[in-house]
N, C-alpha and C positions, 0 to 999 in steps of 0.2 A: 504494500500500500504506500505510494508518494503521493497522490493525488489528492490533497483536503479542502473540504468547504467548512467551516464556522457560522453557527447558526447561536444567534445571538449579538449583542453587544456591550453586554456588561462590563465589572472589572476582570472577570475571568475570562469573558471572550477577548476582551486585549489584551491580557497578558500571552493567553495562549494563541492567539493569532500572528504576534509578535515572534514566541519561539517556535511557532512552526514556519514563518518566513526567514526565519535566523538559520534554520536547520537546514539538511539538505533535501529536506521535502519541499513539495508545492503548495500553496495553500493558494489556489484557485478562485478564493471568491467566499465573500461573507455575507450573509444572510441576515438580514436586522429589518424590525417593523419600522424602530424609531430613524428616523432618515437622516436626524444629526447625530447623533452619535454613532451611526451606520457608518456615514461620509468620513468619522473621526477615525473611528476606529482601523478602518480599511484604506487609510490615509497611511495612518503609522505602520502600519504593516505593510504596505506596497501592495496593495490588492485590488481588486474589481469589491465591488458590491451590487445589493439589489432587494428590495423589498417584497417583490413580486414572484410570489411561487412558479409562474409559468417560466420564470426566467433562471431559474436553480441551476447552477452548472453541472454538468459530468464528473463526478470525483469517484475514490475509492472510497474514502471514508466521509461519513458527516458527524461533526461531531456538535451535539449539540447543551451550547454552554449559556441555560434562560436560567431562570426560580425553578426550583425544585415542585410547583405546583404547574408551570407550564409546560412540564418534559414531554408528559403524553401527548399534550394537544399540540406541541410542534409535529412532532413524530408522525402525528396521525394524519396533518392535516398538508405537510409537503410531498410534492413528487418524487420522493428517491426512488433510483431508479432499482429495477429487481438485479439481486445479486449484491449491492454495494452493502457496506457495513453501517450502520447508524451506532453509534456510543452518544447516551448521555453523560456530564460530568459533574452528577449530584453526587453528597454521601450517603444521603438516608433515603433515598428513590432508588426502589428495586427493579431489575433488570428488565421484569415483568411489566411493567408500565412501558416498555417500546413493543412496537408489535414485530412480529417474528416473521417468516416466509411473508415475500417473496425475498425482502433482505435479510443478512445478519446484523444481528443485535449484540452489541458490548456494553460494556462501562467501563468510563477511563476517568479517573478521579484521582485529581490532583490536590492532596491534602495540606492546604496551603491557606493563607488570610490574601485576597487579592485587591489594592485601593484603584482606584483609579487615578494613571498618570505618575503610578507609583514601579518602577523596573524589578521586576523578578529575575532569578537564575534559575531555570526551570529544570537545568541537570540538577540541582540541589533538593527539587521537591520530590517526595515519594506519590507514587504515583500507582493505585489498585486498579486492577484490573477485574473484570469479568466477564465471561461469556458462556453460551449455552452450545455452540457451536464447536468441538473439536480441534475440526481444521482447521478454524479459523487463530486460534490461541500464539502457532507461528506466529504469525501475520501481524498478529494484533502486537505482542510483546515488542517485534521489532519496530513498528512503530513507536511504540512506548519508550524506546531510547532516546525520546526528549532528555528526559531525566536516568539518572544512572540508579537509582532505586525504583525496581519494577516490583510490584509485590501481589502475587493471583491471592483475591478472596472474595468469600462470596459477598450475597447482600447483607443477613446477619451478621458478618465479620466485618463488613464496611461500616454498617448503619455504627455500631459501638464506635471502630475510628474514628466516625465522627463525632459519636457524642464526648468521646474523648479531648478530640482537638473544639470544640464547644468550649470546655470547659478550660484547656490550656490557653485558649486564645481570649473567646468573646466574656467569658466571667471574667478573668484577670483581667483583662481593660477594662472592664467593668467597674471591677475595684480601682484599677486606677483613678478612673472618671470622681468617686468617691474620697477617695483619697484627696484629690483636689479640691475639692468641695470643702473639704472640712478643712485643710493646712489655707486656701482659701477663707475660710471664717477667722481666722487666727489673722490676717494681712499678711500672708505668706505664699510666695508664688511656688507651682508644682515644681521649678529647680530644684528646689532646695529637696527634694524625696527624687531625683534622678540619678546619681549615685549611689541609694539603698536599692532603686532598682536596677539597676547593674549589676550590684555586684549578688545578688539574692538570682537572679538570670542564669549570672555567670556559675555561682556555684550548684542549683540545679543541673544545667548542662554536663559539666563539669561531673558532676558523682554517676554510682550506678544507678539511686533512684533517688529524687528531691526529698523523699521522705525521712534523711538520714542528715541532712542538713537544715531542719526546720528549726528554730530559734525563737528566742521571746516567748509571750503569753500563750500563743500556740503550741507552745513545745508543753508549756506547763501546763497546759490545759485549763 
């Protein structure tokens, strides 16, 4: 599979439209309702674009990168053509929500925080795979050498990943948002707690599990 069209235009379909034009594949053409950030996104990636189903390109793969509640109804409702592969790149949308003959159906999930306008290294993200298709798992894998961590699992072992990375990402910012709020009430700008976050990062990263460096009123329960 070289041949890719991107369907969507979010933060994940720029970033991943981006390293699929960096790579040595083709990324043929982006697919987006919204027309500005369509034009945007297919701009930085050096691409064709087009809103219009009847105008969908030729590819091997479509991947498609909307809300986790629009996966189906992209799916359902473009011309992919029989034979090509369709992957969504939700965590917690199961495989089962693409339809199946006359194409193949994957999941390629890239377990990453993606901003907009924000550069990724997309060999550095890990990236689940799944399919229901055999022959197709070659195929698919070698695609997947965007990134240098390819990892096969199913929907149940994805869905957790992601509740997982939920918790390591959107809660922790979360707390941080809080955080500032409060050193905020005090006349005290979030600088001043960007160094406790550093080095609290660094030594998570750092051990075999964060739970063996945890410190303060939380250690003491």
């Amino acid at each position: 599979m070289e041949r890719a069209v991107i369907i969507g235009s979010g933060n994940l379909a720029e970033a991943l439209a981006q390293a699929v034009a960096r790579s040595g594949l083709k990324l043929v053409q982006l697919f987006a309702r919204n027309a500005q950030r369509g034009k945007t996104v297919a701009a930085l990636a050096g691409t064709q674009w087009t809103s219009n189903p009847a105008g969908l390109a030729e590819a091997d793969i479509y991947l498609i990168a909307v809300s986790d509640r629009a996966v189906a109804e992209a799916a359902a409702s473009l011309p992919i053509p029989a034979g090509a592969v369709v992957a969504h790149t939700a965590g917690s949308v199961p495989l089962e929500a693409l339809p199946g003959q006359p194409v193949r159906r994957a999941v390629f999930y890239p377990l990453q925080t993606f901003t907009k306008g924000r550069e990724v290294d997309f060999s550095q993200i890990p990236v689940f795979l799944e399919t229901d298709d055999e022959a197709l798992r070659p195929e698919l894998e070698a695609f997947a050498r965007l990134s240098r961590t390819v990892i096969w699992a199913d929907s149940a072992c994805r869905a957790k990943a992601h509740l997982a990375a939920v918790f390591a990402c959107n809660f922790v910012n979360h707390m941080y948002a809080v955080a500032e709020r409060i050193a905020g009430s005090a006349g005290l700008p979030f600088d001043v707690l960007k160094p406790l976050i550093t080095q609290t990062a660094a030594k998570a990263l750092d051990e075999v599990s964060p739970a063996g460096v945890q410190t303060g009123p939380a250690v003491r329960n």
